[in-house]
N, C-alpha and C positions, 0 to 999 in steps of 0.2 A: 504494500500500500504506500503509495507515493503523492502525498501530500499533504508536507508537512509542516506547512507554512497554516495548515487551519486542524492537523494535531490527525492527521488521516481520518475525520470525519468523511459519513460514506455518503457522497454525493450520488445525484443520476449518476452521474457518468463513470463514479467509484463502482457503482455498481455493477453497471455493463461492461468496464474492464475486467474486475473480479470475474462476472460471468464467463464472459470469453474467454481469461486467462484458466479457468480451472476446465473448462471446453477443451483448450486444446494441449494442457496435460493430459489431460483423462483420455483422449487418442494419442498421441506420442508416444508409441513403444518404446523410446530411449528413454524415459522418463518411470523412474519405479515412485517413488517419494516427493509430495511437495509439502514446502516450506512453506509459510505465510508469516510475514513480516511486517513491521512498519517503519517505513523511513521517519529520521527524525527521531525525535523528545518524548514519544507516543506510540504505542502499538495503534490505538484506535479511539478517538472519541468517542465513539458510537453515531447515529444518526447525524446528518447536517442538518441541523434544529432550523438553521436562518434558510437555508435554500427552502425545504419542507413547508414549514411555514410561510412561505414566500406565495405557494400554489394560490394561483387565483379562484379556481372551483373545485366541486368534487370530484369533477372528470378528471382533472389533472391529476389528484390525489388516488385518484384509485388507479389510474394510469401508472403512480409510480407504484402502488403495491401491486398491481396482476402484472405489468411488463416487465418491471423490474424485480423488485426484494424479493418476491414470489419465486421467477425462475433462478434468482441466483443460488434462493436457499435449497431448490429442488437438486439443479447443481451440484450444490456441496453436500447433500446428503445423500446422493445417490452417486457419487463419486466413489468407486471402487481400488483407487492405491492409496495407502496411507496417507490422511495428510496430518502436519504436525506445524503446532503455532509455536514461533519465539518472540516471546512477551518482552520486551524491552519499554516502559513508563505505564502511563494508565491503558487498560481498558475498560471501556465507560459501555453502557449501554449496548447498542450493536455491536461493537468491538468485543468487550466480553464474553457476546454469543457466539461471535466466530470462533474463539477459544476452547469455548464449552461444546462446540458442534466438532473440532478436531481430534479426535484420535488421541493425539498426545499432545502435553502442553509442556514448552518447558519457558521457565519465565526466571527475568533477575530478580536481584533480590529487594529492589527498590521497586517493583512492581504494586499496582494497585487494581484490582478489579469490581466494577460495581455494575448492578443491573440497574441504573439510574434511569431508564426510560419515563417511567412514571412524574420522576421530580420535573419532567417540563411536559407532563400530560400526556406525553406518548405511551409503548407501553415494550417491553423485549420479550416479543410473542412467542419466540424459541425459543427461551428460555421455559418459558410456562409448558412447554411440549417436552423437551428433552432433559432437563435439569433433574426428574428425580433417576431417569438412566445411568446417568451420571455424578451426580453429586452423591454427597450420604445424607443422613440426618433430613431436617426439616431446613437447613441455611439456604437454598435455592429460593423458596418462599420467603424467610424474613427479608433476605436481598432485594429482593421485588417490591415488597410493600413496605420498605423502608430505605430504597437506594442508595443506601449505607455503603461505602467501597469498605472494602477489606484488603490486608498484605498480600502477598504473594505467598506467605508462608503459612496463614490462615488459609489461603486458598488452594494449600495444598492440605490442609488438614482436612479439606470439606470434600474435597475430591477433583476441584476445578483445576489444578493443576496436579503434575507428575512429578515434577524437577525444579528445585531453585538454585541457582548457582548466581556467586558473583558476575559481574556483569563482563569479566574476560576470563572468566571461563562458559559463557552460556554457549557460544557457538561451537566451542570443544563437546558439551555435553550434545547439542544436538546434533554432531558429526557422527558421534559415537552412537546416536540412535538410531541415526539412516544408514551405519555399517553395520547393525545389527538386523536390523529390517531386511538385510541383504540375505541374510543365512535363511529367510523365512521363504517358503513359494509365494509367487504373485497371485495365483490362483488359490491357494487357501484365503489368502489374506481375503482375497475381494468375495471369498465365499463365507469370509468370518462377517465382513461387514454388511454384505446381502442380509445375514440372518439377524446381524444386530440392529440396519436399520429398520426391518420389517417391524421392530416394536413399535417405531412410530406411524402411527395408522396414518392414510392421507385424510382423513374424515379432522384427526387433530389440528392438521398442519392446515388444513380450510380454514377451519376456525380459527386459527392463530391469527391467520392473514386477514380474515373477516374482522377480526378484533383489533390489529391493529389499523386497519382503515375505519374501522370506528373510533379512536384514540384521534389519530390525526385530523379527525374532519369535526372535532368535536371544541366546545367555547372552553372546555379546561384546558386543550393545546396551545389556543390564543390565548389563553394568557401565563398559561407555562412560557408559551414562545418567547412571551415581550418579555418577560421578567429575564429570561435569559439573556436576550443582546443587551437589557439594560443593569446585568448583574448583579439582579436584586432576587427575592422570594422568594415565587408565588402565594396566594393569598388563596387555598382550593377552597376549604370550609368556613368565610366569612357568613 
């Protein structure tokens, strides 16, 4: 993710590169392992709150979840070689879920991760689908309805992450886990994760989507939104 100048917050156009860049791993026969990164100070903001909020009606809004968020996540969860995040500063919101939807996380140690969608009225719909796959305990849910970020090292205690390592050693740790992916078939692997993604029903992953097009078209986003460029609040329950 390359754009670091707004913290690789996922724009349209974040989007449809993501899309296409895990499209044309996912055919690349040379290609066993992808990496997911973020240039810059940030793994991932999450959402681009300003662009989002920027959409003039609901067509446009629902434009960006069925054309876009939709197929990208379709994409990465039916994405058959390993993929593995290296967490380098916050992942916020979307960012997060990309983490949580990867395979393996391995993150530094000055890392922060939070499902913060809700604090500016949106909401991280993947999360509410995959997070108890994943995570342990009930921490997937408090994280949601409290946007609360947590360390890296809490975040491995919960399950969101694998590995924390100093920040020059994280690319050593995650060399060493794409030479070990190496000793494993490509065809088990992708028949491990056929069985693991079948947990998530497409009946869930609708509603996620349906749900967050209902979050974004809705007056708590206006004014999560404003509060956001003007780095203040929100005020939900006055």
């Amino acid at each position: 993710m390359n754009r670091p100048e707004a913290l690789n917050a996922l724009s349209k156009e974040m989007f449809r590169e993501l899309e296409a860049t895990l499209r044309d791993a996912t055919r690349d026969r040379a290609v066993s392992s992808i990496v997911i990164r973020g240039q810059g100070r940030a793994f991932s903001a999450g959402l681009d709150v300003k662009e989002v909020s920027g959409f003039g009606s609901r067509r446009e809004a629902r434009e960006f979840v069925y054309d876009l968020v939709k197929p990208f996540w379709k994409r990465f969860l039916e994405c058959e070689k390993p993929v593995l995040s290296m967490v380098e500063g916050p992942a916020y919101g979307a960012g997060a879920e990309i983490a949580l939807a990867s395979d393996i996380v391995a993150a530094s140690t000055g890392s922060t991760f939070a499902f913060s969608g809700g604090r500016v009225g949106a909401l991280c719909c993947i999360s509410a689908a995959l997070g108890q796959f994943t995570m342990t305990g009930r921490k997937v849910i408090e994280m949601n309805l409290t946007g609360t970020p947590v360390s890296a090292e809490e975040a491995r205690s919960y399950g969101l992450v694998n590995y924390v390592e100093e920040t020059i050693h994280l690319r050593e740790r995650v060399d060493r886990i794409l030479n070990e992916i190496r000793n494993v078939s490509p065809i088990s692997n992708a028949s491990f994760k056929r069985i693991h993604r079948s947990l998530v029903t497409t009946s869930t992953l609708d509603l996620a989507h349906r749900e967050l097009f209902r979050t974004i078209t809705s007056p708590d986003f206006e004014k999560g939104a404003a509060a956001f460029k003007q780095k203040t609040h929100p005020e939900y329950y006055q």
